[in-house]
N, C-alpha and C positions, 0 to 999 in steps of 0.2 A: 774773590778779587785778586787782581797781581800785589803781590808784596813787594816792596824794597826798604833800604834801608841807607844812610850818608855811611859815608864810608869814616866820617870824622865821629861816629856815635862808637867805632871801635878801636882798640887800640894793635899798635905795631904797626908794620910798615905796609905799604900801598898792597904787595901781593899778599901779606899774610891777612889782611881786613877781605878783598876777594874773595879768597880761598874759604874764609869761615861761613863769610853771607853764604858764598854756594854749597856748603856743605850743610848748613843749616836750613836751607830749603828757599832761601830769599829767590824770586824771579828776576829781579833785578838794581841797583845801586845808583844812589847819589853818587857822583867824583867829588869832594873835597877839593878845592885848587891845592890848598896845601900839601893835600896828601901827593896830588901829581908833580908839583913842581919837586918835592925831594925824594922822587921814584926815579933812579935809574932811569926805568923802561921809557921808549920816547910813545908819545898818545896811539902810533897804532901798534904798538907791543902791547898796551895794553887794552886798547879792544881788544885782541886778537887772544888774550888771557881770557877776557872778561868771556867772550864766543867761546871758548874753548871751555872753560866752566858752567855754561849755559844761562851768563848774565846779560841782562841789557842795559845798557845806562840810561838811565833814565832823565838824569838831570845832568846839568855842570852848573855850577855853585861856589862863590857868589859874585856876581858882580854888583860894588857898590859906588854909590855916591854916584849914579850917573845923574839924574832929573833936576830941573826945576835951581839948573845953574847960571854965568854969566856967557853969554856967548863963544868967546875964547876959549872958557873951560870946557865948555861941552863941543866947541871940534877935538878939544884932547879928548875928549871922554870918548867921540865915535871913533876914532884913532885909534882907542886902546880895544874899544867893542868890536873893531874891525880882525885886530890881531885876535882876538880872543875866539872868533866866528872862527877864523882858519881853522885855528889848533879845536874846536869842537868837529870839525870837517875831519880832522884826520883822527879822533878823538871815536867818532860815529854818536855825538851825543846830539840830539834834533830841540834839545828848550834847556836856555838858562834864566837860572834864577836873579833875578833885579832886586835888591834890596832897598826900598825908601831911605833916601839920602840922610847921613846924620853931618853932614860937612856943613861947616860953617860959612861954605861961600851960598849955602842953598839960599835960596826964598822962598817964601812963605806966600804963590804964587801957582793955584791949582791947572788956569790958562797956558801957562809955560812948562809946567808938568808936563801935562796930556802932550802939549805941542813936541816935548823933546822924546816923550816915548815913542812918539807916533815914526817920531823921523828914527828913533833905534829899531825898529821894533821894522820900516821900510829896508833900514838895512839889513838887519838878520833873514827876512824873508827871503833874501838874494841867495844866502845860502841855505836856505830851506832850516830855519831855525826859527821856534818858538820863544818868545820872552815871558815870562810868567812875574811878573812883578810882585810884590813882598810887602805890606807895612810891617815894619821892625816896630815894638814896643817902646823899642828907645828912639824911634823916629824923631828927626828934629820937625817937619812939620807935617808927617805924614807917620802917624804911628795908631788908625785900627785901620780893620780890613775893609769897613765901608768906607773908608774916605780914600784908600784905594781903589775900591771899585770906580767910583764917581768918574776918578783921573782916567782908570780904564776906560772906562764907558764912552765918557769924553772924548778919546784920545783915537777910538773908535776905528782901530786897524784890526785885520784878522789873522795875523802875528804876535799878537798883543793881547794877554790876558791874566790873572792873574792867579797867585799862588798864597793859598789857605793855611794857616801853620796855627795846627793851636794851642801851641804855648802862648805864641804871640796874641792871640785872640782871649785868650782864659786868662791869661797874668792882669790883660788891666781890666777885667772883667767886664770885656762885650759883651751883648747878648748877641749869641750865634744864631739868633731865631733869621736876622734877616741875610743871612746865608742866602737860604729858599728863594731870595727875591732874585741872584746870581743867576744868569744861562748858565744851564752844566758844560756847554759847550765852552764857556767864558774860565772855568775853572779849568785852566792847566793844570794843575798838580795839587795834591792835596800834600802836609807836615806834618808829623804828630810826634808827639811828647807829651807827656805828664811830667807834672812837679808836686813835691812837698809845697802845703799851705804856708809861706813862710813872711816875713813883712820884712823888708830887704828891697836896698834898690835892684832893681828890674832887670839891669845889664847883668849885676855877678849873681841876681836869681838865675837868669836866663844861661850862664855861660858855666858854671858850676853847678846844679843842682837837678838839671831836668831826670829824668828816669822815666822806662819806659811807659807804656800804658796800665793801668790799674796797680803801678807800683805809687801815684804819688795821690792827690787830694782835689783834682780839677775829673768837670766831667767828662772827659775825653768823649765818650760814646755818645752821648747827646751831641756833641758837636758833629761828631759822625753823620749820626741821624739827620740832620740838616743838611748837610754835604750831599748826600744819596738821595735825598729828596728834591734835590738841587737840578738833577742829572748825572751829576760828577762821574766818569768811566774811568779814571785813568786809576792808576797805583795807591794804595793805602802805604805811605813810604815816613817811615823813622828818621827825626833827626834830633838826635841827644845828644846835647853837652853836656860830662860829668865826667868829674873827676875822677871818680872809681872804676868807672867803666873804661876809661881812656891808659889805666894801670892793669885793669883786671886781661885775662886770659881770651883772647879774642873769642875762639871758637865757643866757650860757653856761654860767653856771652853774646852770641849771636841768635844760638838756641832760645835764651831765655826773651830777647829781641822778637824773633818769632814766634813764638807762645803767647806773648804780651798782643801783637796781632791778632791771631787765630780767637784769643780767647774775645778779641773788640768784634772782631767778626762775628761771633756767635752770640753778642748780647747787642747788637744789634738788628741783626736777624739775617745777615748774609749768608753765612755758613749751620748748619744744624749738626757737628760733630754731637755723640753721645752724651749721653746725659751724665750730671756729677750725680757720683754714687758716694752719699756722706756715710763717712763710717757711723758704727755705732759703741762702740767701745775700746779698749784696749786689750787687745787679746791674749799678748806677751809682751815684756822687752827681752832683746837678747846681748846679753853681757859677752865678750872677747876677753879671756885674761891668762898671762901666759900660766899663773899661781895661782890654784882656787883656791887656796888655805886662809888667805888671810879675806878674801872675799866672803868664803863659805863663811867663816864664825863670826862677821859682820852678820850674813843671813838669818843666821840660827840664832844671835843674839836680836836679832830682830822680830823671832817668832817664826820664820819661814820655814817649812821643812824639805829636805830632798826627797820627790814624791816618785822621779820616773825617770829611766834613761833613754835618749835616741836608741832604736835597734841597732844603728848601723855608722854613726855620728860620735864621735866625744862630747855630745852634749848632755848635758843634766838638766832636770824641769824641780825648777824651786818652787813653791807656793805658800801663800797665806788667806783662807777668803778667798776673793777673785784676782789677788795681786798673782799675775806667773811671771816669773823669769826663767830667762836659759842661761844656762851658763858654758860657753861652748871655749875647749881647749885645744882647738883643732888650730893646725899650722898658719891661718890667719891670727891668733890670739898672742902668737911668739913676735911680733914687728912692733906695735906700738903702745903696747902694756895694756893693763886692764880699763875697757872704756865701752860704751853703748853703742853697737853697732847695728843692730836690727831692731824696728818694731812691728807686733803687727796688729792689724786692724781688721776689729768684726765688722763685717762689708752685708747689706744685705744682699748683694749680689758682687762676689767676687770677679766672677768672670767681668761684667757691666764695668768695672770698677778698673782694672786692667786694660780695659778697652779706649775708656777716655783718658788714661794714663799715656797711653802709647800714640790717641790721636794728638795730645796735646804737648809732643813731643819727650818724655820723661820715657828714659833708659830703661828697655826691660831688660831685668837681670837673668842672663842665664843660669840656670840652677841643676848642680848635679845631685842627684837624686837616684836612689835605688826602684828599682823596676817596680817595687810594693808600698814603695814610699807615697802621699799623699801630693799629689800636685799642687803647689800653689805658684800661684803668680806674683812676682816681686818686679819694683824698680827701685829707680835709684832716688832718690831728695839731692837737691844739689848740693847739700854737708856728703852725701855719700854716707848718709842711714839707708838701709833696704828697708825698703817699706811693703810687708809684706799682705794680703788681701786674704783673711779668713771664716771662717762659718764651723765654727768653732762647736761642736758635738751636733751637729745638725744632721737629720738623719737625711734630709736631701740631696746634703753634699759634701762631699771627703773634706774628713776635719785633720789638721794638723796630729790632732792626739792620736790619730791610729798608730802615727811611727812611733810612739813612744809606750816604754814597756813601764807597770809598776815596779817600785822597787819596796823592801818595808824601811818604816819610815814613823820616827815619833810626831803624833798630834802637840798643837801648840799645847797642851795639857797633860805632854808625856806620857800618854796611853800609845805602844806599838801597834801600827793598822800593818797586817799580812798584807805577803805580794797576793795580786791578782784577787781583792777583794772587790778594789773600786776601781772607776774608772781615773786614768792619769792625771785626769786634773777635775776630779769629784774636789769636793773643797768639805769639811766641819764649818759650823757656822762659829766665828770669828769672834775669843773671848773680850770680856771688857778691855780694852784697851787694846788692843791688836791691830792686825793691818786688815781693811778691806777691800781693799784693791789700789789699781794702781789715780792718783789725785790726777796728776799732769806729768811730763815729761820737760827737762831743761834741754835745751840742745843748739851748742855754740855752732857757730855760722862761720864758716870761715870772713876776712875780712869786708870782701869785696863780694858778696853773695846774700846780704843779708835784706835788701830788698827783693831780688832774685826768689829768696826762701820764701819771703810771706805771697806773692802772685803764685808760687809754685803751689801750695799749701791749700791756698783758697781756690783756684780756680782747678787743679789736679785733680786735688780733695773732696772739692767743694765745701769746706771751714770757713766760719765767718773768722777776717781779719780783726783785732782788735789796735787801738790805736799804740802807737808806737811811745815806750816810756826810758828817759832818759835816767840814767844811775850813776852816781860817783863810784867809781873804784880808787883806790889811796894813788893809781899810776893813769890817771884816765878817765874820760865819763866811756860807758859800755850804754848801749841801746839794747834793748827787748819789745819784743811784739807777740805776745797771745794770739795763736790760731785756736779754733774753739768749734766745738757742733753746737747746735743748740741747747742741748739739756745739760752740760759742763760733761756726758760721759767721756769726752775726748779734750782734752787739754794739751797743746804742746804752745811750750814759750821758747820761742826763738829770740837768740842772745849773740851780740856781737860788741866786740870794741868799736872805738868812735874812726881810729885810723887802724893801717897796717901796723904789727907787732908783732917781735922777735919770736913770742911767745905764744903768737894765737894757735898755734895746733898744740897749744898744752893747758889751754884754761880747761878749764872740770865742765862734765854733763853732769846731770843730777835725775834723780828719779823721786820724785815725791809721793810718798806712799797714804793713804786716809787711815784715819785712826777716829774712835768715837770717843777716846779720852785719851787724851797725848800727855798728861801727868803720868797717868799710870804707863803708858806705851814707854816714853823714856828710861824711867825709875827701873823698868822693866830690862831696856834695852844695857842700861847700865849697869844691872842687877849683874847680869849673865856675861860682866865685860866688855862691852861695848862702852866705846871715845865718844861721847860727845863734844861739839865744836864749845871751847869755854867764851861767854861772852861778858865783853866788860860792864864793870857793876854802872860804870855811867850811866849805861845803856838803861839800867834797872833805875835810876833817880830821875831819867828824862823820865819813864814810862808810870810812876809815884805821879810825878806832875801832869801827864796829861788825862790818865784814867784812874778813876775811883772803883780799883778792885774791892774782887772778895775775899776777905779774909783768909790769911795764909796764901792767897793766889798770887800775889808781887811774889813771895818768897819762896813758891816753888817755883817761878818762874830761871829767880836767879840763881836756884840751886842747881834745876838742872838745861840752864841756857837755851831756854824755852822765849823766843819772841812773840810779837803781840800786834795785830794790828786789826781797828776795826772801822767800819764806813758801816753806809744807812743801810745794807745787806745780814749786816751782824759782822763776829767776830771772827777774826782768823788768825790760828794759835802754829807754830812752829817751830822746829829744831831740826839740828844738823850733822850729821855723824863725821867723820871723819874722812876725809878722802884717801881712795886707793888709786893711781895712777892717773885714770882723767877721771873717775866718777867718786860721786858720792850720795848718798841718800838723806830725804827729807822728811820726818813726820809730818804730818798737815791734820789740826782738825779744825776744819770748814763748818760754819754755820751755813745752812743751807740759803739764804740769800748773799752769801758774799761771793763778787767775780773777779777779787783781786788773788794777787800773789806773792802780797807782803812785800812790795815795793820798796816802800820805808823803809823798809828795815833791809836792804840788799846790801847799804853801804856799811852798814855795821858786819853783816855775815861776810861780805867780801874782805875787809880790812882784815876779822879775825881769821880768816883763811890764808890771808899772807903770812900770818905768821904762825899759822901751825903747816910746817909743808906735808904735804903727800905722803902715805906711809910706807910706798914705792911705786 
């Protein structure tokens, strides 16, 4: 179906909102009055933009408080609907939007409704205009969409019809089942938005909080499905009020705007773009750092050994068990210090996986590569991690490891493995307390992208979303949201602050590694030199009070700043080493029923982080 979007869903000025819907693929646009009345350009500069970009306007929006007023007021009302038809006339826009009246001269008077539509609705037709009438949620006596209809139906011109918005339909929770009983032909224009589930009055839900489709907690797509069953042909078109989106970066956020579409399209059945290809594991992360000195001997106190180098690459391949990092010192690693800048994912089908990547808009990364190097296919995550697509020693399809050479290398047990005995990322199976691979990955969100991240995630991915949990920091509460496969082999938690900050391109990613005994894993880590983050003993008298350890277990906890947290899954134990420029790493040992990530305890690990800074 055609796409559009309000042009008030984005931010900056009237051309720069344009230029992004058309660069993003939108077929055509809401006008915002607002946005036109403080645009330079006069109405046909900007059609003539809009043609020239390949947009059509599809709406002009809003007119309000027209219906169901005292006679006086409503000659001023067609007086000002008269001027407003002109300027759509030189505009090229063919249907505006009527908003159900919230003025206080209205009444509560459905007979006078219909009558005063009937006679708006005679005037626009003069000029070959559609009226698509609106119940607003905060309607003063017209606020769901069937007590709209009625007035339509009533009012009974064929200039005259109405317009579906289902924020306004899902916030006071209609059932959109009697949609269907609408002529498709009667439904001018379909609205859509999602919101966060939240209990708040209506208006600053509705005017701060919407986000797009499958970013918030209403069933958008079912309301769809009604609509389309309806008859409805015209545009599936966006209209978000929010705060972030109205600060954020137009153009990506118009990408993600259309993605948020595309992906409603396809779980409703309109469009069949390819299929999500769920990863299956973690195949790498890859580290950036301009200094491996101080990174390495975190490694090697960690148990990890240097197993293999790129052939042709300044990269190195770390391993522990199935834990791999890269640690790459190539001219990207010299700009913004040492931090998590690629991951990759065992794909049961890489190419598949690439493919719905790219239909559903997400940046494929161009990749230079030597003519014997292993192809893989990479994009982008809207953090700007590459995310890259593997099949990792399979003999069906070129595995990442061919580019890389052994190097010799001590087992986590200090016996030398000769070059070219194994393969680059053969693994020893993983002594007591050691790493086994990698748990989850942490990964901050820039400010204004951190719903953006979980639709990209889930629907890209195909990661089931987890619900979103709020965290004290000593400067701020910070949001996180778990994206997950099903069996936990893929874990990433996505982390953001609550607003914009000075500081958010410098909060820490984190890599949390599994351990089958994280006493010894630490004792170990510290053995060999390795910082652990010191946590305060309070932390250890709250933890006395709420659970009956075992013996000695409180006190190795606080010796070596080992947290604790458990739910009906079981237990989950962790610690934290010290940060190197934005990363740092996590011990984790996970009882196999537990799906948290030590929540509880993030306000304590963040506080103590303030105050041990970065080691550069």
């Amino acid at each position: 179906m055609r796409t559009s979007i309000a042009t008030v869903s984005l931010s900056g000025a009237l051309t720069e909102k344009l230029t992004a819907a058309a660069r993003a693929g939108f077929d055509g646009v809401e006008i915002f009055e607002n946005d036109l009345l403080a645009s330079p350009l006069t109405p046909e500069e900007v059609r003539a933009r809009c043609a020239d970009l390949g947009l059509s306007i599809d709406l002009y929006q809003p007119m309000r408080d027209i219906e169901a007023v005292p006679a006086e007021e409503f000659r001023r009302n067609l007086r000002r609907a008269e001027h407003k038809f002109r300027l759509m006339e030189r505009l090229g826009a063919d249907t505006v939007l009527v908003c159900s009246s919230v003025s206080p001269l209205a009444e509560d008077d459905d007979a006078l409704a219909a009558f005063q539509l009937r006679r708006l609705a005679e005037l626009a037709e003069g000029f070959g205009i559609r009226v698509a009438y609106e119940a607003l949620a905060w309607g003063r006596h017209v606020s769901t969409y069937d007590h709209a209809w009625r007035i339509v139906e009533a009012a009974d011109h064929p200039a005259l019809g109405t317009c579906l918005d289902s924020f306004h339909i899902l916030a006071r929770g209609s059932d959109p089942k009697g949609i269907e009983d609408i002529p498709g032909e009667k439904i001018f224009f379909l609205q859509l938005a999602d919101a966060p589930l939240m209990a708040m009055d209506v208006l600053q839900w509705s005017r701060h909080y919407r986000c797009f489709p499958g970013q918030g907690g209403f069933d958008v797509a079912g309301l769809v499905g009604h609509v389309m069953r309806a008859g409805y042909e015209g545009p599936l078109s966006l209209e978000v009020f929010n705060d972030v989106f109205r600060q954020a970066e137009a153009g990506p956020t118009a990408v993600d705007a259309l993605r948020s579409l595309l992906v409603l399209q396809e779980s409703v059945g309109l469009t069949e773009p390819p299929a999500p290809v769920v990863p299956t594991g973690v195949a790498f992360a890859e580290l950036v750092t301009p200094d491996v000195e101080p990174l390495s001997e975190i490694l090697e106190a960690l148990g990890f050994a240097r197993t293999a180098r790129h052939r042709s690459k300044p990269v190195d391949l770390w391993q522990q068990g199935e834990a791999r990092l890269l640690l790459n010192t190539g001219p990207a690693a010299r700009r913004d210090g040492t931090q998590l800048a690629a991951v990759g994912l065992e794909s049961p089908d890489p190419a598949g996986a690439a493919r719905r990547a790219e239909a559903l808009l997400a940046p494929v990364l161009p990749r230079r590569r030597a003519s014997e190097d292993a192809p893989l296919d990479a994009v982008a995550a809207p953090d700007g991690t590459e995310l890259f697509f593997c099949a990792t020693d399979r003999p069906e399809l070129p595995s990442w490891t061919g580019d890389f050479e052994p190097v010799a290398h001590k087992s986590p047990v200090g016996e030398k493995s000769p070059v070219g005995q194994k393969s680059p990322v053969a693994h020893e199976s993983p002594v007591a307390g050691g790493v086994h691979r990698i748990d989850h990955l942490a990964l901050t969100q820039p400010w204004h992208q951190f719903d953006e991240a979980a639709l990209f995630h889930h629907s890209v991915l195909g990661l089931g979303a987890h619900e979103s949990v709020d965290v004290a920091d000593p400067y701020g509460l910070l949001r996180s949201r778990a994206v997950t496969n099903a069996d936990g082999s893929v874990r990433i938690a996505l982390g953001v602050g609550a607003a914009p900050s000075a500081d958010e391109g410098g909060r820490a990613q984190h890599i949390a590694l599994a351990t089958d005994d994280i006493v010894t894993a630490a004792r170990r880590f510290r053995d060999a030199g390795g910082h652990l983050l010191p946590i305060p003993a309070n932390y250890y008298d709250d933890l006395a009070a709420k659970y009956e350890l075992a013996d000695g277990e409180l006190e190795a906890y606080r010796e070596l700043g080992i947290l604790y947290d458990r739910d009906a899954g079981g237990a989950f134990r962790h610690c934290y080493t010290e940060t190197i420029g934005r990363l740092f790493f996590e011990l984790v040992q996970r009882d196999a029923g537990h799906r948290g990530y030590g929540a509880q305890n993030a306000p304590v690990r963040l506080a103590a982080q303030h105050v041990r800074r970065p080691v550069r």
